[in-house]
Every structure is written in structure tokens, then in C-alpha cells.
KEMILO-594892 format. One record per atom (N, C-alpha, C): z, y, x. Coordinates in Angstrom, 2 decimals. Example, Ala and Ser with C-alpha at 12.3 -4.5 7.8 and 13.67 -1.06 7.14 Angstrom:
! KEMILO-594892
node w 7.80&v -5.69&u 13.19
node w 7.80&v -4.50&u 12.30
node w 7.80&v -3.30&u 13.20
node w 7.08&v -2.25&u 12.85
node w 7.14&v -1.06&u 13.67
node w 7.87&v 0.03&u 12.90
//
This chain:
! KEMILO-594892
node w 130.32&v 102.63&u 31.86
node w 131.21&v 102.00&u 32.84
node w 130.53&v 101.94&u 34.22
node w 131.33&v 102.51&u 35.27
node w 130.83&v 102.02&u 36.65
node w 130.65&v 101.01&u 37.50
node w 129.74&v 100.40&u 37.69
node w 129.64&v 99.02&u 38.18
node w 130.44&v 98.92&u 39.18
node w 131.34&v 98.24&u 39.64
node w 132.30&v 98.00&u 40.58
node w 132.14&v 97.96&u 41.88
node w 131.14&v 96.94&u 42.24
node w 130.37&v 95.94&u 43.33
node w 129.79&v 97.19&u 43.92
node w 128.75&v 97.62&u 42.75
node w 128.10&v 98.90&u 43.22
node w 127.99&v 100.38&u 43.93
node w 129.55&v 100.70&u 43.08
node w 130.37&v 101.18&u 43.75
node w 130.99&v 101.02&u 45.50
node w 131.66&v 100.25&u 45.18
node w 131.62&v 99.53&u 46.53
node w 130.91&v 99.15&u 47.36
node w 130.11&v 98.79&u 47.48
node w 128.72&v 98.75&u 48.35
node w 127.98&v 99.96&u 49.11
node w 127.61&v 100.81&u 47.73
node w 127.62&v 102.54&u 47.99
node w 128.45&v 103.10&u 49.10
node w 130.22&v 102.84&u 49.27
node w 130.90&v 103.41&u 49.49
node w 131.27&v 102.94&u 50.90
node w 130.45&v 101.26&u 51.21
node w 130.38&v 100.76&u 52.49
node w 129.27&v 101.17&u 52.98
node w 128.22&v 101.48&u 52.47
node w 126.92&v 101.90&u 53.27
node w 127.60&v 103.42&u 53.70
node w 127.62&v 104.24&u 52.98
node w 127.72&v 105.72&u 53.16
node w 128.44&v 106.39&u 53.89
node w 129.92&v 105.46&u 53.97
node w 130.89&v 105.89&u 54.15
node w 130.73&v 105.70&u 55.90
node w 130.36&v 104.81&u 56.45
node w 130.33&v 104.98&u 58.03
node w 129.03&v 106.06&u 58.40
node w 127.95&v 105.96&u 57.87
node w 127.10&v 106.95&u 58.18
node w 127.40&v 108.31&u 58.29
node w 128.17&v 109.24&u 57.15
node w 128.08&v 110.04&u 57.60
node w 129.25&v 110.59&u 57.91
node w 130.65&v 109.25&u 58.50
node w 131.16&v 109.45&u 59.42
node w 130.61&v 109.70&u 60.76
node w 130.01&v 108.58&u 61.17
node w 129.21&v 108.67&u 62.58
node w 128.16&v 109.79&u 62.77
node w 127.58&v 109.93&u 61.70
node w 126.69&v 111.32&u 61.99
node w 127.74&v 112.62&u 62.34
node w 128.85&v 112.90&u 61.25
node w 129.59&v 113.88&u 61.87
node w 130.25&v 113.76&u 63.06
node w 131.01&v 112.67&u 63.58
node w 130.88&v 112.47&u 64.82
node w 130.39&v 112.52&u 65.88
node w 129.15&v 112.13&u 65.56
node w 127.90&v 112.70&u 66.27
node w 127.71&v 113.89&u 67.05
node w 127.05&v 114.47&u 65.81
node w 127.57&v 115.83&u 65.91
node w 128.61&v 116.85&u 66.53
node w 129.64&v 116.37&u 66.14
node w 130.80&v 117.06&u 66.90
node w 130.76&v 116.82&u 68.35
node w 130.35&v 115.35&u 68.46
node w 130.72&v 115.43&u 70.12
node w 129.31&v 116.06&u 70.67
node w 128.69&v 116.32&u 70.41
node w 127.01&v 116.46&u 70.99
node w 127.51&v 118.28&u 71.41
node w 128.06&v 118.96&u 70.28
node w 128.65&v 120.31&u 70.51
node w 129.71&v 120.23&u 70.98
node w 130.48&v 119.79&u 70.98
node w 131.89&v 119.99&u 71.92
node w 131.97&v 119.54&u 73.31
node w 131.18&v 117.84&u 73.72
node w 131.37&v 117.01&u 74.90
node w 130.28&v 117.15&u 75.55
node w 129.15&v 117.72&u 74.94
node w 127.66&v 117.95&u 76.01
node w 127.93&v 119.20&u 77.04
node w 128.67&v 119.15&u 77.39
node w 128.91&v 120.55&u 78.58
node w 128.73&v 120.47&u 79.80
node w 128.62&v 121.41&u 80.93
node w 129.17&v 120.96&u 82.38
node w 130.75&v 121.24&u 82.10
node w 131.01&v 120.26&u 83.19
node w 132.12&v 119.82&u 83.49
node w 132.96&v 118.69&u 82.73
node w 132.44&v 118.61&u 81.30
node w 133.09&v 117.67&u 80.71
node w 133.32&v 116.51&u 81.08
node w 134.12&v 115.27&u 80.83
node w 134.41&v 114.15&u 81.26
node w 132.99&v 113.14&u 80.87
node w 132.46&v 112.47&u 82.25
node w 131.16&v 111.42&u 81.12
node w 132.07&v 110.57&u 79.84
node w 133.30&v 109.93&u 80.11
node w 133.70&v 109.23&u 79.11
node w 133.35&v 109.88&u 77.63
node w 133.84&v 111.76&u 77.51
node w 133.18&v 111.82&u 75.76
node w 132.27&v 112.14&u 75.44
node w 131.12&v 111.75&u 76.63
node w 129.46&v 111.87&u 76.37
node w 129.03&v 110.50&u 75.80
node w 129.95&v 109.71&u 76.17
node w 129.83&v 107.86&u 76.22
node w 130.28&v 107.48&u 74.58
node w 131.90&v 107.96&u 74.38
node w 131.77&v 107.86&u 73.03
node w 131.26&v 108.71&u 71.91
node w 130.28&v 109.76&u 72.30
node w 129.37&v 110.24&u 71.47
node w 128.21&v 109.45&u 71.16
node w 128.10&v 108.81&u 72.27
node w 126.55&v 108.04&u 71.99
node w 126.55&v 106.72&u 71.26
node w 128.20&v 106.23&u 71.28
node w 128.84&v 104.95&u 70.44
node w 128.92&v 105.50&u 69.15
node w 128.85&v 106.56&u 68.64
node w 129.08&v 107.14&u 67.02
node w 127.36&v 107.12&u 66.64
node w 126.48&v 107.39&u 67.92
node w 125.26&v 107.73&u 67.45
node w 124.41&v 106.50&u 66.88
node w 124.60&v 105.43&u 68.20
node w 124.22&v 104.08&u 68.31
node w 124.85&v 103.21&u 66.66
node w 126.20&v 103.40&u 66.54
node w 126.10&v 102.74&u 65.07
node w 125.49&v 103.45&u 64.07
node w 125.76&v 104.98&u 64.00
node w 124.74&v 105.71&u 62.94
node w 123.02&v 105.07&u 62.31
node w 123.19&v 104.95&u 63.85
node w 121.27&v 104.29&u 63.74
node w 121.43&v 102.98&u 63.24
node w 121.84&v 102.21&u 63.75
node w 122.24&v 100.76&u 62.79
node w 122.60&v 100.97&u 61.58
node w 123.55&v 101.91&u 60.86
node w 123.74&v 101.84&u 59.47
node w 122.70&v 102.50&u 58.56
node w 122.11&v 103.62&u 58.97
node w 120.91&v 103.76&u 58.78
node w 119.88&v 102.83&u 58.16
node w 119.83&v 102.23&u 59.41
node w 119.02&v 101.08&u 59.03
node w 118.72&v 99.89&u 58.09
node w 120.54&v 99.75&u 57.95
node w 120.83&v 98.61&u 57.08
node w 120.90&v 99.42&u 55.45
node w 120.87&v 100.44&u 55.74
node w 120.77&v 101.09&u 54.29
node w 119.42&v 101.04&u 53.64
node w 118.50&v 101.12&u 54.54
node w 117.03&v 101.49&u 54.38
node w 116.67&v 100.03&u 54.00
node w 117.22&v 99.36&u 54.82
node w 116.89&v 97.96&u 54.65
node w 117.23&v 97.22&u 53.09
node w 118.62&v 97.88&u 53.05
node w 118.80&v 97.60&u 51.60
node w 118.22&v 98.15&u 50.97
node w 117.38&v 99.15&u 50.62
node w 116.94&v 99.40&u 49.70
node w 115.81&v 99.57&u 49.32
node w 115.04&v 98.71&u 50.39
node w 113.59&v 98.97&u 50.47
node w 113.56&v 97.32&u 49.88
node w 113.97&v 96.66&u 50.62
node w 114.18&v 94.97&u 50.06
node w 115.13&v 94.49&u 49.16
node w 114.47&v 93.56&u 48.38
node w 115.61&v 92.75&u 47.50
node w 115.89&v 91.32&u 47.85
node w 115.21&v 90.90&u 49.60
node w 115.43&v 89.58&u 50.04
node w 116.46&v 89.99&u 51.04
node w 117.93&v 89.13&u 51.35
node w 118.73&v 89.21&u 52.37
node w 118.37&v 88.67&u 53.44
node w 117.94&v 89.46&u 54.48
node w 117.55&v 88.95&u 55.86
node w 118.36&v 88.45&u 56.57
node w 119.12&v 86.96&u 56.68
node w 119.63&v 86.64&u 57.55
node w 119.35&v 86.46&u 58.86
node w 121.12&v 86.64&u 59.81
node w 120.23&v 86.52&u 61.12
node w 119.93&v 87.83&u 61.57
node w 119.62&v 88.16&u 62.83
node w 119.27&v 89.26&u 63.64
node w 118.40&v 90.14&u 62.81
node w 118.68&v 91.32&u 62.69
node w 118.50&v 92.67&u 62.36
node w 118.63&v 93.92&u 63.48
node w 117.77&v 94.63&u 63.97
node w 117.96&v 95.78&u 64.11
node w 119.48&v 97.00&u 64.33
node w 119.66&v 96.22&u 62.82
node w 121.01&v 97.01&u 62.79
node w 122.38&v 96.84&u 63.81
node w 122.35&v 95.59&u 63.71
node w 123.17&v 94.58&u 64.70
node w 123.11&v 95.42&u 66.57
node w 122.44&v 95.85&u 66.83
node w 121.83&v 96.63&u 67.19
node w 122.95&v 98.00&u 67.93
node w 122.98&v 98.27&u 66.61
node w 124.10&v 99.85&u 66.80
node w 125.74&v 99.57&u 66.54
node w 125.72&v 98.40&u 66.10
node w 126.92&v 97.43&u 66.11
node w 127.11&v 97.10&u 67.86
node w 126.52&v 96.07&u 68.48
node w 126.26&v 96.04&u 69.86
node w 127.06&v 97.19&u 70.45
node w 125.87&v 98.28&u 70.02
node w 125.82&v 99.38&u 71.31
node w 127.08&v 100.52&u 71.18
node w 127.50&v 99.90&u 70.14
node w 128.52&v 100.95&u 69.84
node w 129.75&v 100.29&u 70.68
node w 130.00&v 99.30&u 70.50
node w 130.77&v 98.61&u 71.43
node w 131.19&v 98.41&u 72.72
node w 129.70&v 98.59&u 72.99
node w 129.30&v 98.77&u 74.86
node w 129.30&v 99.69&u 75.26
node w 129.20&v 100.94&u 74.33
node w 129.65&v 102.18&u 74.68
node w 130.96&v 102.54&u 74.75
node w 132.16&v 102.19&u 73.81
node w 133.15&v 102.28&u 74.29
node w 133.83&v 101.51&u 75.23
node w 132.90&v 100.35&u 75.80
node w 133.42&v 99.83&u 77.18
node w 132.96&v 100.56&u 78.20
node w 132.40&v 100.76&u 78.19
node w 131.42&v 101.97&u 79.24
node w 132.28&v 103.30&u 79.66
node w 133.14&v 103.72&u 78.34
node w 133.94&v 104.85&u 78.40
node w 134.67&v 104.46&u 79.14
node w 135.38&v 103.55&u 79.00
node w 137.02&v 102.99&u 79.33
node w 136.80&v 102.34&u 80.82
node w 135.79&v 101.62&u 81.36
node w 135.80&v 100.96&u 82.18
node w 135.21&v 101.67&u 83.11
node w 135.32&v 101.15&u 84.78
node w 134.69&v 102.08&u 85.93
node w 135.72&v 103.06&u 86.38
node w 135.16&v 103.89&u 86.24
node w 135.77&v 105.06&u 86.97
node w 137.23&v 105.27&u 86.28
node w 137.01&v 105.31&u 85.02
node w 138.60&v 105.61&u 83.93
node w 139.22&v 104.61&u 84.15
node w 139.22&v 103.34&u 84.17
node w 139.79&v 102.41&u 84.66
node w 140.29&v 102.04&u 85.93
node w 140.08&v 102.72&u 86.82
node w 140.07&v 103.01&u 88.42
node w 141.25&v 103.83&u 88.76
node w 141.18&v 105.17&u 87.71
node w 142.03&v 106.55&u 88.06
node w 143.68&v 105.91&u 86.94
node w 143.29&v 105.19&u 85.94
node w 144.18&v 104.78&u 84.96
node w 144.98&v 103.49&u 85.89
node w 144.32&v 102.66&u 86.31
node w 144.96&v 101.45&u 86.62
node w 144.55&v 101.71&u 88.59
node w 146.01&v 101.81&u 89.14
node w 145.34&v 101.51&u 90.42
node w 145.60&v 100.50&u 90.86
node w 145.95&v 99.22&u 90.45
node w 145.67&v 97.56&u 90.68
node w 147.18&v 97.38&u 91.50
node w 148.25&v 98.30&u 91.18
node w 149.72&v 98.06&u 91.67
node w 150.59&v 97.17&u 90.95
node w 151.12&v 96.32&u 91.42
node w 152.14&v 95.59&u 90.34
node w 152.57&v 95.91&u 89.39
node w 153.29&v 97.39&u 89.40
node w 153.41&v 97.98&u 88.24
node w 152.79&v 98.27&u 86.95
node w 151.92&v 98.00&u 87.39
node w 150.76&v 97.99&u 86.51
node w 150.30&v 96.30&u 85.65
node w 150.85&v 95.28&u 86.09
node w 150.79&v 93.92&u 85.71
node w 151.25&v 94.19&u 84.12
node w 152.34&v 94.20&u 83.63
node w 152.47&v 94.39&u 82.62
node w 151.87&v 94.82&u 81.54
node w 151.23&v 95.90&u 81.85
node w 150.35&v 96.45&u 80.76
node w 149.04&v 95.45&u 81.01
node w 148.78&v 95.27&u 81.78
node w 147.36&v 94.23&u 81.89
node w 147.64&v 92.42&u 81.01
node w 148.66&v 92.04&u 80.92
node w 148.99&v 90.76&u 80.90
node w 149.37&v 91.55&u 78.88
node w 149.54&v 92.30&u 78.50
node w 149.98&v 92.85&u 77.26
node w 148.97&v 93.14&u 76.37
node w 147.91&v 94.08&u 77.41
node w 146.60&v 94.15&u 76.75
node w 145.86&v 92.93&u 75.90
node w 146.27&v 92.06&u 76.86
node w 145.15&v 90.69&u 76.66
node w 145.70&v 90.11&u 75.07
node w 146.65&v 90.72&u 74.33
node w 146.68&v 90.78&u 72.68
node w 145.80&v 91.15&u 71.88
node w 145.20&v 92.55&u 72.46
node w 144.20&v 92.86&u 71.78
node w 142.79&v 92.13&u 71.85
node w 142.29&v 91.27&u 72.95
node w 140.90&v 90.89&u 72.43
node w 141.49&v 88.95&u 71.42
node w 142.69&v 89.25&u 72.07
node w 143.11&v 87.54&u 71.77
node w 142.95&v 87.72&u 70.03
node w 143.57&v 89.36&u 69.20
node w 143.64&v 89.08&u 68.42
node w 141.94&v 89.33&u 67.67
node w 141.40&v 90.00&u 68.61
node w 139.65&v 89.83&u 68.09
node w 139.33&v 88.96&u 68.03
node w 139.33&v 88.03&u 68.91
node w 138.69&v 86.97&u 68.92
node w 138.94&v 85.57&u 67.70
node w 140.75&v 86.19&u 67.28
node w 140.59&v 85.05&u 66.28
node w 140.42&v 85.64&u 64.73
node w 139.92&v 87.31&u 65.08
node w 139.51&v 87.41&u 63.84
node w 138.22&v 87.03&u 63.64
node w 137.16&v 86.70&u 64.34
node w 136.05&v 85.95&u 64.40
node w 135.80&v 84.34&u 63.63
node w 137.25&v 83.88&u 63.65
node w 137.36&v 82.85&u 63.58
node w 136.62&v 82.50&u 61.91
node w 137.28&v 83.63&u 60.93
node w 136.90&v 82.93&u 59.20
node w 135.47&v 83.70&u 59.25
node w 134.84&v 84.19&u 59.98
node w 133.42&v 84.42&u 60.14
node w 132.63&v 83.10&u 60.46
node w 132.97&v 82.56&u 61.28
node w 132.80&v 81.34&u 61.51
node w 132.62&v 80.18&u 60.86
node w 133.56&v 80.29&u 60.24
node w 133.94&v 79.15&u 59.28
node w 133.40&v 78.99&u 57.80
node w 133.50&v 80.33&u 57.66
node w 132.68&v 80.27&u 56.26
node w 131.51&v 79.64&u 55.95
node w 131.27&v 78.86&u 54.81
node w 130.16&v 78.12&u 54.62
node w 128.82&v 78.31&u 54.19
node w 128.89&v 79.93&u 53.52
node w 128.12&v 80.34&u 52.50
node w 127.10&v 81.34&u 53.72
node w 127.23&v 81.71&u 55.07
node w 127.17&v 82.21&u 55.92
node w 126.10&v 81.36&u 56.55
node w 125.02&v 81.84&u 56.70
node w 124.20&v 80.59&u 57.88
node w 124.32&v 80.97&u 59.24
node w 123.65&v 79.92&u 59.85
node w 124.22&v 79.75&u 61.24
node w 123.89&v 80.84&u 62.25
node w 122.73&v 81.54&u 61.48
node w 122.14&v 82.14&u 62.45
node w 122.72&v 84.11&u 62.45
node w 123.18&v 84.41&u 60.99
node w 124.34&v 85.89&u 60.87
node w 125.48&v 85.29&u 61.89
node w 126.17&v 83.88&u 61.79
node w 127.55&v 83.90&u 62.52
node w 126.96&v 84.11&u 64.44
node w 126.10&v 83.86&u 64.45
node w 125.64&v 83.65&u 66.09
node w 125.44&v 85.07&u 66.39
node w 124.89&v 85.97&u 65.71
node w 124.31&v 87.15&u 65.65
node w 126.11&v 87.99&u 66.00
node w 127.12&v 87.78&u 64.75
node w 128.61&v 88.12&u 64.98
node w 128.76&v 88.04&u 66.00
node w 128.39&v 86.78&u 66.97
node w 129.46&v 86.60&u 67.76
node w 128.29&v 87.54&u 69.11
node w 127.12&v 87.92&u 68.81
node w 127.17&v 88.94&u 69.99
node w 127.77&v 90.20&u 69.73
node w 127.96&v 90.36&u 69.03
node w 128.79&v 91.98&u 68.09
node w 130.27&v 91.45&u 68.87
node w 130.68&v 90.47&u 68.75
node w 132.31&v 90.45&u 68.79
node w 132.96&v 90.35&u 70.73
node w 131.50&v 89.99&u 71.11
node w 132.03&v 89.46&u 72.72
node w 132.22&v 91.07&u 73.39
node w 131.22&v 92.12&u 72.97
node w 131.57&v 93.56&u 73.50
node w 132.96&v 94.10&u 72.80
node w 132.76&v 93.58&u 71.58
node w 134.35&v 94.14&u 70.85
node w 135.69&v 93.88&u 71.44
node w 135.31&v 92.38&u 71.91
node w 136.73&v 91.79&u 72.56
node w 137.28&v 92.47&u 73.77
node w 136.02&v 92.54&u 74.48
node w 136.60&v 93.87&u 75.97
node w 136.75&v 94.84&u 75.60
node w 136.24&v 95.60&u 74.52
node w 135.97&v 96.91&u 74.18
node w 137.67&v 96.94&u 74.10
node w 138.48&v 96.30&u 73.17
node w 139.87&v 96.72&u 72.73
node w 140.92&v 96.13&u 73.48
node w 140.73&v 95.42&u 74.90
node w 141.15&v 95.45&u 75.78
node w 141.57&v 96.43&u 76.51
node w 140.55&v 96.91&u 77.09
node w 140.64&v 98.27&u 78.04
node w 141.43&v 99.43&u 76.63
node w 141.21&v 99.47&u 75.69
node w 142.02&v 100.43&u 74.83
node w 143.16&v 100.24&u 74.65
node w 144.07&v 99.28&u 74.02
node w 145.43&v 98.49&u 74.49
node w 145.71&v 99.10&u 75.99
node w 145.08&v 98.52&u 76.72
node w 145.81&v 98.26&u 78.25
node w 145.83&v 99.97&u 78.73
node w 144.68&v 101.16&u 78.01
node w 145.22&v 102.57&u 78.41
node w 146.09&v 103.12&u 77.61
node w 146.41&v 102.06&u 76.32
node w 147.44&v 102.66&u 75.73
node w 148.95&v 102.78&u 75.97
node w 149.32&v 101.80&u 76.53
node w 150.44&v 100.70&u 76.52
node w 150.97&v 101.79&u 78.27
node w 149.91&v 101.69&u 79.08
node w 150.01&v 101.63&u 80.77
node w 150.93&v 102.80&u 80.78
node w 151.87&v 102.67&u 81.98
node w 152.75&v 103.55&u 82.11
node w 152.17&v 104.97&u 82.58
node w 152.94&v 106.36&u 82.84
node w 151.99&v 107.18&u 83.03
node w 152.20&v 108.07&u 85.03
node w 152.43&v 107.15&u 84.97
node w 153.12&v 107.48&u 86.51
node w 152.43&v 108.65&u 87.10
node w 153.31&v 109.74&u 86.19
node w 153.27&v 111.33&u 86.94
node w 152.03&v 111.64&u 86.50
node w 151.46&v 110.92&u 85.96
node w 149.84&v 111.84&u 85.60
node w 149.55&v 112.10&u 84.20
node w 149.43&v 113.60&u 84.00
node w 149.42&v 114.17&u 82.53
node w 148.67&v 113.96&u 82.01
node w 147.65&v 113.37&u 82.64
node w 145.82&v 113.28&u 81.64
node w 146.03&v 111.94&u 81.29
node w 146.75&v 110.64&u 81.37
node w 147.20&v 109.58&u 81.02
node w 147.27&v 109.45&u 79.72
node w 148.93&v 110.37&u 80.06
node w 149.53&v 110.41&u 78.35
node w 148.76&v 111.50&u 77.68
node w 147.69&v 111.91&u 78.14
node w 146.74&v 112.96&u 77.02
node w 146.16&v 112.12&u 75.91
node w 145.30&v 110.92&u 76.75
node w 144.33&v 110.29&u 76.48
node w 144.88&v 109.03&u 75.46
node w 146.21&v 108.61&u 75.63
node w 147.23&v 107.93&u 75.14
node w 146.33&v 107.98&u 72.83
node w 147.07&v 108.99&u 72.61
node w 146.18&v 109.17&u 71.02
node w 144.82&v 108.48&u 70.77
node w 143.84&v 109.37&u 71.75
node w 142.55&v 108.65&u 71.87
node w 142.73&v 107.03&u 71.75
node w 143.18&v 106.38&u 72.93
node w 143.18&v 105.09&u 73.37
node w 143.20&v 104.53&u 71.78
node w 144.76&v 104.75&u 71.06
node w 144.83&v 103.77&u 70.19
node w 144.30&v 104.30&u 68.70
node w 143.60&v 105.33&u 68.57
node w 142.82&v 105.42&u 67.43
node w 141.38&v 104.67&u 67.80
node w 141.16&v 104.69&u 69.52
node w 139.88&v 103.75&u 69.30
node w 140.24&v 102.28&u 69.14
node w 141.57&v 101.97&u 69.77
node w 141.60&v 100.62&u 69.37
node w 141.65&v 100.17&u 68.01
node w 142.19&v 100.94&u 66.88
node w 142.36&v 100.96&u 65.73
node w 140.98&v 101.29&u 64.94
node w 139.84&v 101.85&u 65.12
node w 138.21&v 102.04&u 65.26
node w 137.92&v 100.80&u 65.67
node w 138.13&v 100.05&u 66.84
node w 137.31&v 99.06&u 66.88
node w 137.47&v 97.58&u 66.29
node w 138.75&v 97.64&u 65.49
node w 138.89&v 96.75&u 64.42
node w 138.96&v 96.80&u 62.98
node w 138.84&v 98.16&u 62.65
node w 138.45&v 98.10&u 61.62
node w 136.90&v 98.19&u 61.39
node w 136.02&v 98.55&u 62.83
node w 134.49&v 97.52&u 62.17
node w 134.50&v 96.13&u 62.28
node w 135.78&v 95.47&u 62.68
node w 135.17&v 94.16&u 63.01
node w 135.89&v 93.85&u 61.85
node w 136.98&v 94.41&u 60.89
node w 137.36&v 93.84&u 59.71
node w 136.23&v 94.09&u 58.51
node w 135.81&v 95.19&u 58.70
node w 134.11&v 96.13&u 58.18
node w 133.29&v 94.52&u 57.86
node w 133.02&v 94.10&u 59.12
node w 131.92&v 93.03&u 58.96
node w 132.13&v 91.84&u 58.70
node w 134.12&v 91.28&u 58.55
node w 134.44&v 90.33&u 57.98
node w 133.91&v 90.34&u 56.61
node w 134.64&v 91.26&u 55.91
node w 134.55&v 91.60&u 54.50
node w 132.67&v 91.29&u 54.16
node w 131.98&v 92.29&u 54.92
node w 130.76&v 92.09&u 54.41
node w 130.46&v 90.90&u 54.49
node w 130.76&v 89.59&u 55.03
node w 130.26&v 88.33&u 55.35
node w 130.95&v 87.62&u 54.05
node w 132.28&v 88.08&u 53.71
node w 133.20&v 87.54&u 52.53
node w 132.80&v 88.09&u 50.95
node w 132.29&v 89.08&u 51.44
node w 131.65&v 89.95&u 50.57
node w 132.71&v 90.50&u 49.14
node w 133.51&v 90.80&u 49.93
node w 134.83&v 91.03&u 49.43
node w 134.93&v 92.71&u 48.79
node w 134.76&v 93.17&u 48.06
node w 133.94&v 94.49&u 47.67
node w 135.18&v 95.36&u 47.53
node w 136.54&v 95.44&u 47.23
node w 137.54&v 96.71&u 47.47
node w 137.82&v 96.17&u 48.92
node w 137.98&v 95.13&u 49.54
node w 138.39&v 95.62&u 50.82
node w 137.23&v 96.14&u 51.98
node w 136.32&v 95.93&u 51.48
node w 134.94&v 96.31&u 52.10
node w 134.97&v 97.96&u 51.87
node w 135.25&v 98.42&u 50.33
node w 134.89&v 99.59&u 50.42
node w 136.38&v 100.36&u 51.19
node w 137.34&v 99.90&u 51.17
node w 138.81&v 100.64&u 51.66
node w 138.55&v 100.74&u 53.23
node w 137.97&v 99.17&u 54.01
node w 137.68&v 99.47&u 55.26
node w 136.69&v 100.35&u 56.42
node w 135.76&v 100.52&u 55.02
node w 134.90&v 101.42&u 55.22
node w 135.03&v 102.68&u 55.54
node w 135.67&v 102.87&u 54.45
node w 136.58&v 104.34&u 54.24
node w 137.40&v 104.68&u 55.85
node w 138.14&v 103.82&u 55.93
node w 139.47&v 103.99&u 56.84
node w 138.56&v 104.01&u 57.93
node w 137.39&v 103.04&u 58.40
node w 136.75&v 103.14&u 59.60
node w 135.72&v 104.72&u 59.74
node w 135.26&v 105.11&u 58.98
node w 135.31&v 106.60&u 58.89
node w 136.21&v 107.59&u 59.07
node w 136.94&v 107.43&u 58.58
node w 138.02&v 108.55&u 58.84
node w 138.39&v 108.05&u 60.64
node w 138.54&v 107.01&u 60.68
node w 139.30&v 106.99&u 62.56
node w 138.05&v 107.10&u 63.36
node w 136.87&v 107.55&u 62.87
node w 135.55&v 107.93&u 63.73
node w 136.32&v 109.05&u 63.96
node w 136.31&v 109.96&u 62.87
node w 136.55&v 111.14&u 63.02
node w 138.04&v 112.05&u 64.32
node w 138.91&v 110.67&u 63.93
node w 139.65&v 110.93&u 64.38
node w 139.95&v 110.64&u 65.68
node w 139.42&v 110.04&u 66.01
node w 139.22&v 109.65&u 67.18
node w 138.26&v 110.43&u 68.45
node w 137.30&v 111.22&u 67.62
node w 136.86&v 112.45&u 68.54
node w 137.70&v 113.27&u 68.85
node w 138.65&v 113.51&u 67.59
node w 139.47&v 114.43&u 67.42
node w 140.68&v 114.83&u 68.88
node w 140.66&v 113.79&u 69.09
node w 142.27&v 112.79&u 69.57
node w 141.20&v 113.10&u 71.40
node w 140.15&v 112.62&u 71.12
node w 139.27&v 112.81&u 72.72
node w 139.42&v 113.92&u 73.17
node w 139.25&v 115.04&u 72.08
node w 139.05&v 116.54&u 72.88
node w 140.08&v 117.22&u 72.82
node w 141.08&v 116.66&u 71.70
node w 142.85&v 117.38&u 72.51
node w 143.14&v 116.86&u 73.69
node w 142.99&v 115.38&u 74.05
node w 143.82&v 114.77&u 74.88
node w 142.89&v 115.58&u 76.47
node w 141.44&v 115.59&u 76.57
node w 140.78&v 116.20&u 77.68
node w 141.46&v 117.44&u 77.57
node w 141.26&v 118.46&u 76.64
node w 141.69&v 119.77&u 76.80
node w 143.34&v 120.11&u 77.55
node w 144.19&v 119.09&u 76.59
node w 145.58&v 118.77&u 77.73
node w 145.72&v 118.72&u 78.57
node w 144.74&v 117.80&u 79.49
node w 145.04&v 117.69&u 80.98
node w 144.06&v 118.30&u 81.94
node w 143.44&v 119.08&u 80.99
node w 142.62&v 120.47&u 82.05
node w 143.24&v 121.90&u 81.91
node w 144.16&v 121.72&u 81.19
node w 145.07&v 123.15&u 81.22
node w 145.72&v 123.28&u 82.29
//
């Protein structure tokens, strides 16, 4: 018989790694070019940055049989993965996407769903008892880049496209990353709940929208450079 837990566990460690490594990968050969956009140099280095964190936490598991609560390393590529897709979205893409016209109010005042609803998925992280104080503090630096991170993704999803084709290119991208950046933050509910099929299903699904989400980057660029 196959141990269940075990299973599952396996299938949460593995399953983002060598999503993000292929991700990796792909963008390192497809987005390292001249001329390419910096934004899919930015979310290449957000697939790389969690790679190295899960990495880690794998190694970690299996080198130790004590649970290190509290700040890890890993936490780390969690962070940076986050800040990298704010990094993408914000600045310059945010500049050419939003030019601060009224018209534009709407999608900004709409966006603000998406970190509202991050933020109260934070909430049973929080709360949980079995959790010490010092993993939930650690969450909540993981969750404060997450919360902008799926802001700016919402708000390029939603925004109208007034005459500009590279908009609605990028449109796919936008909401497979917004849909990426909550299913790691449902990823790390589960692991805190330690909830083992929805851990391993979210795992799964947050792999596959790595993938897809490069995917979705280099149609939507290639669209609006034709």
C-alpha cells in the first residue's frame, strides 16, 4: 500500500521544482535576447528565485528530521518570487498600461479585490494554533509582496485596452499570473494546515500555471511585435 501523506508530500515538494526549473529554463532560452521586453527577463528570475527556495526546503527535508520553525532560507525564493513579479508589472509596464486618466479609475478601484482577497487569505494562517508565532510572522513577509504582486495583475487584466494591441496581448499572461500567485499562497496555507490532497492538488495546479504562464508571456510579446 502507498502511504498517502507520503505521497503527497513527494508530490508538493517535486511538483513546483521542476515546474520552476522548466520554467526556468524556457524563459532563460526564449526571453534572454536583445530586444526582448525586461518584464520576461523579470519573470524568469521569479521561476528561478522559488526553484532555489524549493530546493532547499527539499534538502532540508531530507537531510533533517527536526521541523525548523520560523525563518528559513527557503522563505527566501518565496519572497523573491513575488518581488519579481512586482518588478515585472510595476514601473515602466505600469506607466505604458495605466496612463493615470480617469478612465482608467475603474480598473484601479476593481483591482484592489485582488490583494483584499490575499490578504484575508492570510487570515487562517494566522489563526491557527498549532503554528508558532514565529512561521506566521515569517508568512506574513511572503504575503505583503504577494498582496501587490496580484494587484498590479488584476488591474492589467481587467484595464481597458484603449487602441493598444500589446495590452490585450499581455491580457492571458496577466491572469494566469494572477491565478500563479494564489495558488502559492493557497500552496502555503495547506502546508501550515498540513492538509495533504489539497496540498498535493495545489501543488500540482501551481506547476502547471508556472508553465503556463511563460507560455501566455511569449504569445502575448510575440503578438504585439508583429
Amino acid at each position: 500500500m502507498i502511504d498517502v501523506e507520503i505521497l503527497c508530500v513527494g508530490i508538493a515538494e517535486l511538483a513546483p521544482i521542476f515546474a520552476t526549473i522548466f520554467s526556468l529554463i524556457y524563459g532563460l532560452k526564449h526571453f534572454f535576447k536583445k530586444g526582448k521586453p525586461l518584464f520576461l527577463q523579470t519573470i524568469t528570475m521569479a521561476m528561478g528565485s522559488h526553484a532555489l527556495g524549493s530546493i532547499y526546503h527539499l534538502c532540508q527535508s531530507l537531510t533533517s528530521d527536526v521541523i525548523i520553525e520560523g525563518f528559513t532560507p527557503a522563505y527566501l525564493g518565496r519572497i523573491g518570487f513575488f518581488l519579481f513579479f512586482i518588478t515585472a508589472s510595476y514601473g515602466q509596464m505600469d506607466r505604458i498600461v495605466d496612463d493615470g486618466s480617469s478612465k482608467m479609475k475603474p480598473s484601479r478601484y476593481i483591482a484592489l479585490l485582488a490583494p483584499i482577497c490575499a490578504a484575508l487569505l492570510y487570515i487562517p494562517n494566522c489563526i491557527i494554533e498549532d503554528v508558532p508565532i514565529q512561521t506566521k510572522a515569517v508568512y506574513a513577509f511572503v504575503w505583503v509582496p504577494a498582496v501587490i504582486a496580484v494587484y498590479f495583475n488584476l488591474k492589467h487584466a481587467i484595464i481597458p485596452d484603449m487602441d493598444f494591441g500589446f495590452i490585450k496581448a499581455i491580457k492571458p499572461y496577466n491572469i494566469l499570473a494572477l491565478c500563479l500567485c494564489f495558488s502559492e499562497l493557497i500552496c502555503l496555507t495547506a502546508w501550515d494546515y498540513y492538509y495533504m490532497v489539497p496540498l498535493a492538488v495545489s501543488s500540482v495546479v501551481f506547476g502547471i500555471l508556472c508553465i503556463c504562464t511563460m507560455v501566455a508571456a511569449k504569445k502575448g510579446v510575440d503578438k504585439w511585435t508583429i
